[in-house]
VOBA-1610 file (N, C-alpha, C; in pm, whole numbers, padded with zeros to 5 digits, always signed):
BEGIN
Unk+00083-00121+00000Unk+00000+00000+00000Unk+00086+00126+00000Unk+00200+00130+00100Unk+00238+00205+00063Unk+00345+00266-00051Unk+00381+00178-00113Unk+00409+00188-00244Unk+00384+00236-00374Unk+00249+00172-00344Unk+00148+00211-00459Unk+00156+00403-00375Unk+00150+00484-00258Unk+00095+00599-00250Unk+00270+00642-00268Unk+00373+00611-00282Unk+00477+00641-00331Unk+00477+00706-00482Unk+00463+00592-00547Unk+00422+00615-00654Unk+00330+00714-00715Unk+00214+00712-00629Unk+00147+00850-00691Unk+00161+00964-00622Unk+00271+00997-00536Unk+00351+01072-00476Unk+00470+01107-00636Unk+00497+01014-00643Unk+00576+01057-00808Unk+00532+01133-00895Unk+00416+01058-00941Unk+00310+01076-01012Unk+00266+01264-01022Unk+00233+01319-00899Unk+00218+01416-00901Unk+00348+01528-00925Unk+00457+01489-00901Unk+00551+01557-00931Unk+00623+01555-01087Unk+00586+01446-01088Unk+00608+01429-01243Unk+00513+01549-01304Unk+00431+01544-01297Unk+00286+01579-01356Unk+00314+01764-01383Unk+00341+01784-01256Unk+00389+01960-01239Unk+00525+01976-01311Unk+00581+01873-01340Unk+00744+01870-01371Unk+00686+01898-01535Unk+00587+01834-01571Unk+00548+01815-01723Unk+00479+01953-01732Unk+00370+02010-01635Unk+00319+02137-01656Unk+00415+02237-01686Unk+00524+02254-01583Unk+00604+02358-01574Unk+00681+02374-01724Unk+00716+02249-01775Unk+00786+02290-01902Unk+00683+02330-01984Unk+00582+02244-02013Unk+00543+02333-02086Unk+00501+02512-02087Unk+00485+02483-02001Unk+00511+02654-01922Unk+00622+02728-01966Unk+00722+02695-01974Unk+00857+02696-02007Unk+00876+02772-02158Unk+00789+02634-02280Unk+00823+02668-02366Unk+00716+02798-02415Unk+00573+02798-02372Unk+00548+02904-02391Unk+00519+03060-02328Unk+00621+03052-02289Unk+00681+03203-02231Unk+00781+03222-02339Unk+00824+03119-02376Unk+00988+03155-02481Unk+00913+03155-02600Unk+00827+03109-02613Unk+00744+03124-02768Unk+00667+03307-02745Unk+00632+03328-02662Unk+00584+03458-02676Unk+00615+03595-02645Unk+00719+03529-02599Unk+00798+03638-02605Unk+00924+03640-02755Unk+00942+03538-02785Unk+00981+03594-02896Unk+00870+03610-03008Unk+00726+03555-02998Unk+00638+03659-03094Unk+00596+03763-03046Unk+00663+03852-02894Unk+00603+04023-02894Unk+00698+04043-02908Unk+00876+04009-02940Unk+00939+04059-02971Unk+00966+04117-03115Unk+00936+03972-03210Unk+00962+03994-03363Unk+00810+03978-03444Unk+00708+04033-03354Unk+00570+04051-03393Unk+00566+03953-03533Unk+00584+03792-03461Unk+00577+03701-03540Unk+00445+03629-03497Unk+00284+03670-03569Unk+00187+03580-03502Unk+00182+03415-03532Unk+00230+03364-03656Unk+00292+03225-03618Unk+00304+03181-03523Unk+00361+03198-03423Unk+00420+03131-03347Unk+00337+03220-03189Unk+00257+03338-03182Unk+00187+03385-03128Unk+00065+03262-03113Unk+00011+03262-03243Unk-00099+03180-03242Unk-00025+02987-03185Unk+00033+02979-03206Unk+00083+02817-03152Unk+00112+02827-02973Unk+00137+02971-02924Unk+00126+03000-02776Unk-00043+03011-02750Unk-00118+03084-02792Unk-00256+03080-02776Unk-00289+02963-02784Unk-00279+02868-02845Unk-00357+02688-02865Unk-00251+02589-02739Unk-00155+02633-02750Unk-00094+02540-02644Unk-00145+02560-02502Unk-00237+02706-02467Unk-00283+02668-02354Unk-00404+02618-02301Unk-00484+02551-02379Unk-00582+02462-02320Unk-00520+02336-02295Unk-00400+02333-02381Unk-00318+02159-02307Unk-00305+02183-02166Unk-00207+02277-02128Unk-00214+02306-01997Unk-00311+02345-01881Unk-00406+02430-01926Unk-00535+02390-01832Unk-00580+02237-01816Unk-00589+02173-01923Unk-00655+02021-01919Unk-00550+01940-01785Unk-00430+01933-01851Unk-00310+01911-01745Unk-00331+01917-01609Unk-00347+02053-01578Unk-00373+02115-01468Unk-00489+02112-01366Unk-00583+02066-01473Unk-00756+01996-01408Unk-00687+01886-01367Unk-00652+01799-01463Unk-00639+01608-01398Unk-00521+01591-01316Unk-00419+01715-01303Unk-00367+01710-01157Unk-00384+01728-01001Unk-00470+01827-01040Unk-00588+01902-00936Unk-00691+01744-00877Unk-00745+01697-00955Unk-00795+01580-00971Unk-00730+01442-00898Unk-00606+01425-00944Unk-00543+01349-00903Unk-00523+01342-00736Unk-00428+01478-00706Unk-00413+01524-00604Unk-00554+01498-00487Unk-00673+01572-00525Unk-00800+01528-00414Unk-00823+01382-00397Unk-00795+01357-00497Unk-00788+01153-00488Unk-00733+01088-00370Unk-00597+01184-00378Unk-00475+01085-00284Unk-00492+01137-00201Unk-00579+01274-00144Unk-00608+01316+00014Unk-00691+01271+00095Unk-00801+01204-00019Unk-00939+01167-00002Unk-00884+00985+00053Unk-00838+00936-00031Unk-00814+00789+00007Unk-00684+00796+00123Unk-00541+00838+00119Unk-00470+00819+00205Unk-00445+00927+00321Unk-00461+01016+00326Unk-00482+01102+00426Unk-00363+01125+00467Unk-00270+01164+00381Unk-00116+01189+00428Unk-00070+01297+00507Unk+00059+01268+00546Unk+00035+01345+00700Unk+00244+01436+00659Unk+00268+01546+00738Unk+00342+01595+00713Unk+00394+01627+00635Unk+00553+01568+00571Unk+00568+01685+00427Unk+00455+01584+00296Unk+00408+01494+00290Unk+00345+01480+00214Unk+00238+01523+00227Unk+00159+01551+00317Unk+00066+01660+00328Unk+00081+01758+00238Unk+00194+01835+00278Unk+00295+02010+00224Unk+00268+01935+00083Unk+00332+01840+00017Unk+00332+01825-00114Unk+00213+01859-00167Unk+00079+01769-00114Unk-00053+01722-00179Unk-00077+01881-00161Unk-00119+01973-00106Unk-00160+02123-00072Unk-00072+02176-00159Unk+00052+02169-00134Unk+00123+02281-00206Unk+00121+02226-00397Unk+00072+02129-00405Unk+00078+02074-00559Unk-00052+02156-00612Unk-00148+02166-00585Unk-00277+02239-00577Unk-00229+02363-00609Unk-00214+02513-00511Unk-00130+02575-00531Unk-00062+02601-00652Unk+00034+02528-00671Unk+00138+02509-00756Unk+00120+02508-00900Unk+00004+02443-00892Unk-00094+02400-01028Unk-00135+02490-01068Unk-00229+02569-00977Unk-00304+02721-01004Unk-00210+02807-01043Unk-00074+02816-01049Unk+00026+02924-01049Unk+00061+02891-01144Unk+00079+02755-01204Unk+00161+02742-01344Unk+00035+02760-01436Unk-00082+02738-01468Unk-00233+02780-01457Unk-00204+02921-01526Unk-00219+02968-01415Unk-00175+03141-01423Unk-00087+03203-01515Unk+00038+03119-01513Unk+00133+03152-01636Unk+00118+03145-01710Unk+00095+03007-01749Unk+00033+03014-01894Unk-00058+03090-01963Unk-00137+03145-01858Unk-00224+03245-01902Unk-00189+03380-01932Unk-00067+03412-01903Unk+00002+03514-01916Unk+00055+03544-01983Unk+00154+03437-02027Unk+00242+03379-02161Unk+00139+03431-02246Unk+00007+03365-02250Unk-00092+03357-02361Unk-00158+03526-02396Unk-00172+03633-02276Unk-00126+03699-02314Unk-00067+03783-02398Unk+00019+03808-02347Unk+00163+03849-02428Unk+00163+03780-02586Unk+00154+03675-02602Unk+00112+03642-02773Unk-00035+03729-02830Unk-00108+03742-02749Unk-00220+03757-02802Unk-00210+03937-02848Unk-00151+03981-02774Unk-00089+04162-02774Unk+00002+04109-02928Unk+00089+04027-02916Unk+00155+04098-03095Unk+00114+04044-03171Unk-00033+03895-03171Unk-00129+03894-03236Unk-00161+03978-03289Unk-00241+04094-03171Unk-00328+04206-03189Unk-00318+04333-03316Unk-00150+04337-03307Unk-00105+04464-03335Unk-00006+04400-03436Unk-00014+04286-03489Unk+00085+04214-03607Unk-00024+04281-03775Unk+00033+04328-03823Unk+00207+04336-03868Unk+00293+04422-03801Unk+00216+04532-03695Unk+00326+04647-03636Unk+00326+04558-03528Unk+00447+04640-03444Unk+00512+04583-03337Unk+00424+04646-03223Unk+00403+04564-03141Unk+00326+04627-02958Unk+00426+04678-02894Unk+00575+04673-02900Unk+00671+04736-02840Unk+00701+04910-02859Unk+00705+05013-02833Unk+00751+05116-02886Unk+00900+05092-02890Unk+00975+05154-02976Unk+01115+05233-03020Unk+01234+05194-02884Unk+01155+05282-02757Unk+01260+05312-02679Unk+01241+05203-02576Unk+01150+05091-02578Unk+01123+05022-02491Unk+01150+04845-02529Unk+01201+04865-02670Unk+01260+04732-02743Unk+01374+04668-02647Unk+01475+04710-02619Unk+01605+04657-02483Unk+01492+04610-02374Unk+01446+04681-02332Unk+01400+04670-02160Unk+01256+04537-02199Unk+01164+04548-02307Unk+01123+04435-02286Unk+01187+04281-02338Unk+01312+04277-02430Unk+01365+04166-02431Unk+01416+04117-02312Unk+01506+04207-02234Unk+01561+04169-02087Unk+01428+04143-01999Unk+01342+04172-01972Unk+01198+04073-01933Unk+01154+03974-01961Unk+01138+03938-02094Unk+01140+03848-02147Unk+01240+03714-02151Unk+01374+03723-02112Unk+01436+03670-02107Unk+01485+03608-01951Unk+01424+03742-01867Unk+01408+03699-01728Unk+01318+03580-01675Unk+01176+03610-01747Unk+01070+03537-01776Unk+01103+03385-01821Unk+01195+03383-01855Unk+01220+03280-01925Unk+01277+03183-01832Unk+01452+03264-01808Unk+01495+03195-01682Unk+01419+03107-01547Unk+01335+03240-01521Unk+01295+03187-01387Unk+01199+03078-01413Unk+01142+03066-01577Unk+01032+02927-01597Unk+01161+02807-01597Unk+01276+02819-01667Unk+01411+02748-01663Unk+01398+02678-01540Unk+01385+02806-01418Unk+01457+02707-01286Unk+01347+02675-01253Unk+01204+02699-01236Unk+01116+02609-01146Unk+01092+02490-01228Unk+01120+02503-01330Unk+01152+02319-01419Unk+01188+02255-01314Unk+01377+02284-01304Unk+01483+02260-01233Unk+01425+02241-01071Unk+01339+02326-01011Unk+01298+02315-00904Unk+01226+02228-00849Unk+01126+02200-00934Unk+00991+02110-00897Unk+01050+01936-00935Unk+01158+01937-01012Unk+01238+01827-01028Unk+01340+01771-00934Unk+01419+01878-00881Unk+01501+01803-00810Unk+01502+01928-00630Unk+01411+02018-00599Unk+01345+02064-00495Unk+01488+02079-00417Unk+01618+02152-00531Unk+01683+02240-00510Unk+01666+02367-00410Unk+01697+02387-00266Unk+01689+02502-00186Unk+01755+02608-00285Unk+01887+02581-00332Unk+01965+02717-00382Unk+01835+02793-00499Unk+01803+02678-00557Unk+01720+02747-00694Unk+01606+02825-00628Unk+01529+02846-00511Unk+01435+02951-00443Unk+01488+03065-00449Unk+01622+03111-00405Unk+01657+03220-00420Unk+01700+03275-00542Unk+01754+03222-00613Unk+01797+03253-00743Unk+01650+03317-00825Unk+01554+03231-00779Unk+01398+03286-00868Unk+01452+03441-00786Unk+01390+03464-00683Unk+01343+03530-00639Unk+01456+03676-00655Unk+01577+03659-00687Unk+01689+03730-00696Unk+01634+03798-00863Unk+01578+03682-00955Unk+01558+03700-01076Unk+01383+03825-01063Unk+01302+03812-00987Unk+01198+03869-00980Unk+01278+03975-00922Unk+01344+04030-00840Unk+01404+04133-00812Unk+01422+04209-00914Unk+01509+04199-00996Unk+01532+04201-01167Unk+01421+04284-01260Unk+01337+04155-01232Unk+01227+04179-01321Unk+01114+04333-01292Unk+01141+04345-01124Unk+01026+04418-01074Unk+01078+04503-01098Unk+01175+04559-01092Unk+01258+04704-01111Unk+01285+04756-01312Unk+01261+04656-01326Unk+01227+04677-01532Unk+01088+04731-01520Unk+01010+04663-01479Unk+00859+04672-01465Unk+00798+04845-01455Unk+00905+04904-01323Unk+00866+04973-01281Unk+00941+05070-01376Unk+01057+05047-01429Unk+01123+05138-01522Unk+01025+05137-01667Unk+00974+05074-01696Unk+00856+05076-01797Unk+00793+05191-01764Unk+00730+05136-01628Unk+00604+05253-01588Unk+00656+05413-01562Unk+00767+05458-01569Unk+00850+05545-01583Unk+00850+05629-01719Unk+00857+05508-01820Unk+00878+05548-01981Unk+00756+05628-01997Unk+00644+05522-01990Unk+00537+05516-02044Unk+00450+05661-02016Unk+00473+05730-01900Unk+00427+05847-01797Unk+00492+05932-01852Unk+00669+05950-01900Unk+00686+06049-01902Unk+00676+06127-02045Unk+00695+06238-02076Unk+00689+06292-02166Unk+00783+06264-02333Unk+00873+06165-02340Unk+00999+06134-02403Unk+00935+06023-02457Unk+00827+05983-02413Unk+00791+05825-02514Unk+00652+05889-02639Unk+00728+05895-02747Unk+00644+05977-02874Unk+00562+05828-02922Unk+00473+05803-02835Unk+00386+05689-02917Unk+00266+05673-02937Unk+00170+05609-03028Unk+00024+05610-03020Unk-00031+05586-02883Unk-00116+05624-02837Unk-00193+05535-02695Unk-00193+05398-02685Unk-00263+05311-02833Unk-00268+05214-02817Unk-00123+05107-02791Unk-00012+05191-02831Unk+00161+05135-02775Unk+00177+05180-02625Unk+00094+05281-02583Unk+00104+05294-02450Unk+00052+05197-02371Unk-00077+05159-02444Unk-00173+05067-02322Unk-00089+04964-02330Unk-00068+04873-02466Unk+00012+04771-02483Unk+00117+04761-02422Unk+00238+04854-02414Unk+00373+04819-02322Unk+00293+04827-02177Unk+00201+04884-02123Unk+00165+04871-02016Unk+00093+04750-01919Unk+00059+04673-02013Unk+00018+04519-02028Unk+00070+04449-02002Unk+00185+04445-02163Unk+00281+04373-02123Unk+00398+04326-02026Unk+00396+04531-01997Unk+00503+04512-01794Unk+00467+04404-01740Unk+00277+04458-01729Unk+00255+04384-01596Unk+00223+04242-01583Unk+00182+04196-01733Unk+00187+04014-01739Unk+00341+03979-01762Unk+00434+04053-01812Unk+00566+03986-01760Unk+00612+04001-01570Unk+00543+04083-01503Unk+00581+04100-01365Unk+00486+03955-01313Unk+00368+03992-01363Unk+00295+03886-01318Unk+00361+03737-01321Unk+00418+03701-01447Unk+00463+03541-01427Unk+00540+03567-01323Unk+00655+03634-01313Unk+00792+03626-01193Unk+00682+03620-01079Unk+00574+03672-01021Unk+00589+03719-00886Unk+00457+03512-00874Unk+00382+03477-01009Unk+00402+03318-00957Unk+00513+03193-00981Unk+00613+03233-01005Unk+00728+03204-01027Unk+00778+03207-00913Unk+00756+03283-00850Unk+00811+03308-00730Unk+00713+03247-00556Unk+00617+03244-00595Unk+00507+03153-00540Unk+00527+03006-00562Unk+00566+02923-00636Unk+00601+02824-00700Unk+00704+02829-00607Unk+00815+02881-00585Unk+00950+02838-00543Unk+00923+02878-00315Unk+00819+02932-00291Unk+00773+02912-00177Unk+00680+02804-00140Unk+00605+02764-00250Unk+00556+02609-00218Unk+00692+02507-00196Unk+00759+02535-00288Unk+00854+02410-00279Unk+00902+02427-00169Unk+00942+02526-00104Unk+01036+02638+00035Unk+00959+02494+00154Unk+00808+02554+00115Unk+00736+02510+00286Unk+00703+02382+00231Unk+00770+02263+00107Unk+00748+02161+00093Unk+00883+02139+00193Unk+00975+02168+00167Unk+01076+02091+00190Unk+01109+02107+00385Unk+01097+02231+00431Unk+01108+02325+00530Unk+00974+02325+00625Unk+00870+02304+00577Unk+00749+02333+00626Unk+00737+02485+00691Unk+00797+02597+00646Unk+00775+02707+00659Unk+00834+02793+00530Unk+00720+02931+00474Unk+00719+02970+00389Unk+00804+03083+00402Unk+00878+03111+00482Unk+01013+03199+00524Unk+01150+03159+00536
//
């Protein structure tokens, strides 16, 4: 018996290990279609996320199964709760990712980026990327060092974010409104993945630790 709840102790980590990449790849798919306002590959980020909701239901699923029948107690407790959680956050990303494709969808053949804000959203984008990199890395092998490293990387990210919201206000950014609303979007669904990126790497924190500090 307890083998078999070993196993679907795997099972669920596997499962988030499989969400997260795909998570992975489309953040890197859409951000390089709001970079090179390529909807190709915009539209293949928009369809890849009902895989991941579906994913994300029959893990959710899974998970109430193994609380309901074995009633696990301490860090497998933390796991079964924090997998839930965890789910909703990669959930979230993807929805974000999806997003961000759907903005240089919107505005393809022109670019959603303005002129002076092309540097500062690739370095987001690429942050974005990383930190989907390590909670791969995280939820796989529940690395302590890799928590901080996210969270060093959302540091990063929040201070671009806010240098956006800087551009966008002041008088020096010569752009239509609709490039205003758009880089303003886009800040905040690229802040948005880091800060569950960073939620993700405090589940794992109070998986391993049983405290979220």
């Amino acid at each position: 018996m307890r083998e078999v709840f070993q196993q679907s102790l795997r099972d669920v980590q596997d499962r988030l290990v499989l969400i997260a990449e795909l998570v992975e790849q489309a953040i890197t798919e859409a951000t390089t279609a709001f970079g090179s306002s390529d909807v190709g590959i915009a539209e293949k980020v928009i369809d890849r996320v009902e895989e991941i909701e579906i994913l994300a239901a029959e893990l959710d699923q899974l998970t109430i199964d193994i609380l309901a029948r074995q009633q696990p107690v301490a860090s497998d407790l933390r796991l079964m709760v924090g997998s839930l959680r965890m789910s909703a956050s990669l959930e979230r990303m993807a929805d974000l990712a999806q997003h961000i494709a759907q903005l240089a969808r919107y505005r393809y053949p022109e670019s959603a980026i303005p002129a002076g804000l092309t540097k500062t959203f690739a370095r987001m984008g690429a942050l974005d990327v990383e930190m989907a990199r390590k909670i791969v890395d995280l939820l796989r092998t529940q690395d302590p060092r890799l928590i901080a490293e996210v969270r060093d990387l959302d540091d990063d990210l929040d201070e671009l974010h806010a240098k956006v919201f800087e551009k966008v206000l002041s008088d020096n950014l010569a752009e239509t409104p609709a490039n205003v609303v758009d880089s303003t979007l886009a800040s905040r669904y690229h802040e948005r993945f880091g800060d569950h990126a960073v939620g993700i790497a405090r589940q794992i924190q109070y998986f391993i630790s049983g405290s979220l500090d």
